[in-house]
N, C-alpha and C positions, 0 to 999 in steps of 0.2 A: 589477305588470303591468296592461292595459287588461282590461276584461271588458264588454263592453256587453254582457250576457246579461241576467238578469234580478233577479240580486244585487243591481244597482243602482249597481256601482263602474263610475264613470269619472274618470279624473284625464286633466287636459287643459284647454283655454281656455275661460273664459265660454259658458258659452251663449247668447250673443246672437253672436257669431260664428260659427255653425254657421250660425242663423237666418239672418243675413243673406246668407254665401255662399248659402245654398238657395233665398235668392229667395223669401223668405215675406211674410208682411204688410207684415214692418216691413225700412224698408232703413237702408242704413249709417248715414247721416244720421242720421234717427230714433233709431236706436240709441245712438246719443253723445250725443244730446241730452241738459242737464240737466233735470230736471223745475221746472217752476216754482216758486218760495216759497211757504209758506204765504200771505205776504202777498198776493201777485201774485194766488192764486186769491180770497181774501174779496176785493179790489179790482175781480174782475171777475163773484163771483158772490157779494155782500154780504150777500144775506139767506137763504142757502143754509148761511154757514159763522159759528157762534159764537166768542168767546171763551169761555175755559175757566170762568171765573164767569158768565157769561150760559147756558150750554149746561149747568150744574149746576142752575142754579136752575130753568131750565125743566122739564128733565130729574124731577128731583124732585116739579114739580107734578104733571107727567102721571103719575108712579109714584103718586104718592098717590089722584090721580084714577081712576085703573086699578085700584089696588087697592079701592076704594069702592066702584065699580059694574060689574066684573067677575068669573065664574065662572071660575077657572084650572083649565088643563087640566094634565094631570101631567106633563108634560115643560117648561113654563115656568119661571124664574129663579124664581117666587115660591114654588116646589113644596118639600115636607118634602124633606127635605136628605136622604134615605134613596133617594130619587129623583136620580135624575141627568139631567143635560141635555147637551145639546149647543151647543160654543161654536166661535168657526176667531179665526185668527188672520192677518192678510196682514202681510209686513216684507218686502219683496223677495222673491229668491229661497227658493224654499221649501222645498230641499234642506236650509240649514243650521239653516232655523227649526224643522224637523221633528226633528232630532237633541235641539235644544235643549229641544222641551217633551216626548219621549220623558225624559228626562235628570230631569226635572221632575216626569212621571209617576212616574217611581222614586222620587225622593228626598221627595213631595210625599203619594204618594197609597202607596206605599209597592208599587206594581204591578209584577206580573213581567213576562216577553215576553208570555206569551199574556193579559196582561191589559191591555196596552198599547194606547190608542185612538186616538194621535195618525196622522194620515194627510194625505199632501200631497194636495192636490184644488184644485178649484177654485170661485169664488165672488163674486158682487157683480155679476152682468151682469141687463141689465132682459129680456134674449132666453128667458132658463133654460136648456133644454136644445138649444133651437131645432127647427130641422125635420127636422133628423136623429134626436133625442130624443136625444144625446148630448154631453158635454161633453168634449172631449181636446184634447193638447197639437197645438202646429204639425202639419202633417201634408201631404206631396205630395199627397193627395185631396182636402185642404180639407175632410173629415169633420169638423164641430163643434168648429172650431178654436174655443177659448177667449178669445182675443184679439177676432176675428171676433165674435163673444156678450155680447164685454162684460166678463169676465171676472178677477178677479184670482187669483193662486199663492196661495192661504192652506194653512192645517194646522191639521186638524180635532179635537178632542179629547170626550168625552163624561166629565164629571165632575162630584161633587156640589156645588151652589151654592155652600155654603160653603168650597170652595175657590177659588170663585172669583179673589179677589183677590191669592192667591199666584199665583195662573198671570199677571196682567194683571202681577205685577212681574217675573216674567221676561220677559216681552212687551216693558214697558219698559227695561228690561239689552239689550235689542240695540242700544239708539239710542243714540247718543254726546251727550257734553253741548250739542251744537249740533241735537240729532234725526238725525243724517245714519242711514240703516240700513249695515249692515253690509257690502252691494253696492253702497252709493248712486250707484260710480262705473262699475259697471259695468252689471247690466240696470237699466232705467231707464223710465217708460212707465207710463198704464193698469195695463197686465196686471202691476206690481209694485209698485201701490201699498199701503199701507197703511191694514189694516182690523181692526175685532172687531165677531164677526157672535154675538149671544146672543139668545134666543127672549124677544121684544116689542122688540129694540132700543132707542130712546131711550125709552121706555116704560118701559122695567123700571127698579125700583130695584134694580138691580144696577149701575150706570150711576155711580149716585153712590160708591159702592164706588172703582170703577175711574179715578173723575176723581181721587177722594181718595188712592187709591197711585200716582198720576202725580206727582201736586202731590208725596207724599211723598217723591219719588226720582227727581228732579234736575227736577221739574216741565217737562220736553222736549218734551213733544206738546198739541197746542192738538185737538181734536174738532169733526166736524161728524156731521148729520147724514146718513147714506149711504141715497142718492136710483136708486144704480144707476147704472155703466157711466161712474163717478167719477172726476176726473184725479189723476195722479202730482203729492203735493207735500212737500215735505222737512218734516217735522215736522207734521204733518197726519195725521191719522186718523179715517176714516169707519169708523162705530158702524153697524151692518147688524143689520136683524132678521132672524133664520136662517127664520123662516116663507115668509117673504117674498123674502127672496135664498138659497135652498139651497144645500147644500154638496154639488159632484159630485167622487167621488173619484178621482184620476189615474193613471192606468198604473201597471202594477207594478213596469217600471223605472225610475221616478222616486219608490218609498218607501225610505226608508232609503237614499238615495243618499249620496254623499261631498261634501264641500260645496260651494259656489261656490268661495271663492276659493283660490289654490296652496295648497298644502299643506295643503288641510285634508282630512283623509286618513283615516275612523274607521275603528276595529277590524272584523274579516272578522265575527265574531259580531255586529256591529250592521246590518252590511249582506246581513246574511246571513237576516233578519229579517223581510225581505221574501219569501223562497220558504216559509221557516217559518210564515209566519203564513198565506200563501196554500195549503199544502198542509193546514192547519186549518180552512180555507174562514170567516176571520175575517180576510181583508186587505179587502175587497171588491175588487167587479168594477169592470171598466173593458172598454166589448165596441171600444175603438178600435183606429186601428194603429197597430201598434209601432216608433212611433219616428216622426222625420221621413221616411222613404224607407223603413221598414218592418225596419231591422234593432236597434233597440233604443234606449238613451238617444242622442236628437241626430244617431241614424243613418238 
């Protein structure tokens, strides 16, 4: 059955056709659009986007140079591993990507529900919160619409450094041998592109880490550096420094939602995960409204 409450279960079509019937930012058109190739964006914005050997080797200088003549604060990549940080992840829609690094958290970090950090939010826009001081999904008010901001769908996790690199090969497991993401044919756009957002961004060596489990497994994504308010492109991923582009966290009926595409349909106890964790006062807040027209996911 449908629940748009606050469990977070909806089964039903894409959410880009809600969007467009409601006459929001983006219209039909827009919405079908493909996103451009990686190539298509280096061709039109060349010294913005590296290859993936050029974008290591830089990468690495500035980590070394960083670590040389900076004092790090405790929440940074370069912190005792006893220390946890915070990392987001954009692949499209962020329903299915929120599931998968929940899934990841367990099997990884070895965490139960109440210790589980992964949260859909949003991230990557050069506005922040704007003049509302808030970030939220589409919205008949046009309160801090996310898109409007700049904004991309990521899922946000807080884990110790040295796991890093497991979580960026699940990140990579979403893209097929050609990078396409796992919605690529359905939302489409800005607001679901792909990103990984870790404290110093290209800065950090944690960077080389993360170039080196790509190359590892199926070598599918080429990296730039994420400048804010970045384009959609297939196999492309902008590297975000979370200082710098923050993570704001999304409605509560869009955590532990069921996935983008048909059938993907998870257990009541996963979506159920969302009231649980909120009556623990560990979902966070989100002070937006509910929904597009104010009755829950899409509604």
């Amino acid at each position: 059955s449908t629940n748009m409450g606050f469990s977070g279960r909806f089964r039903g079509p894409p959410k880009w056709w809600f969007v467009a019937a409601a006459l929001l930012h983006v219209t039909v058109s827009a919405a079908l659009q493909m996103p451009p190739t990686n190539r298509e964006v280096m061709a039109n914005a060349p010294e913005e986007v590296d290859s993936r050997r050029a974008f290591l080797q830089r990468s690495i200088a500035l980590a070394t140079s960083t670590i040389a003549t900076t004092s790090l604060s405790p929440n940074v990549a370069h912190a005792d591993d006893n220390e946890l940080m915070e990392v987001y992840f954009g692949c499209g829609c962020f329903w299915h990507v929120q599931h998968e690094f929940v899934e990841a958290e367990r099997r990884i970090l070895g965490r139960s529900d109440m210790q589980l950090t992964a949260r859909a939010g949003y991230a990557g826009g050069t506005q922040g919160a704007g003049a509302a001081g808030k970030v939220c999904y589409h919205n008949a008010l046009k309160i801090g619409d996310y898109g409007s901001l700049g904004h991309a769908e990521v899922v946000r996790l807080v884990i110790p450094p040295s796991s890093f690199p497991q979580f960026v090969r699940e990140y990579v497991a979403l893209f097929n041998e050609k990078g396409y993401r796992p919605d690529q044919w359905g939302d489409v756009g800005p607001e679901y592109r792909n990103l990984i957002g870790l404290p110093g961004g290209t800065s950090s060596p944690l960077v080389k880490q993360m170039v080196q489990v790509s190359q590892q497994n199926g070598d599918k994504l080429d990296f730039a550096k994420g400048r804010g308010n970045d384009p959609d492109a297939r196999a492309l991923c902008f590297i975000m420094d979370t200082q710098q582009y923050p993570f704001y966290v999304a409605e509560q009926y869009h955590q532990f939602h069921d996935g983008f595409n048909w059938g993907e349909n998870y257990p009541n106890s996963y979506n159920d995960l969302a009231s649980k964790l909120a009556k623990a006062n560990v979902l966070g807040t989100s002070n937006c409204p509910n929904g597009l027209i104010g009755v829950g996911a899409l509604g």
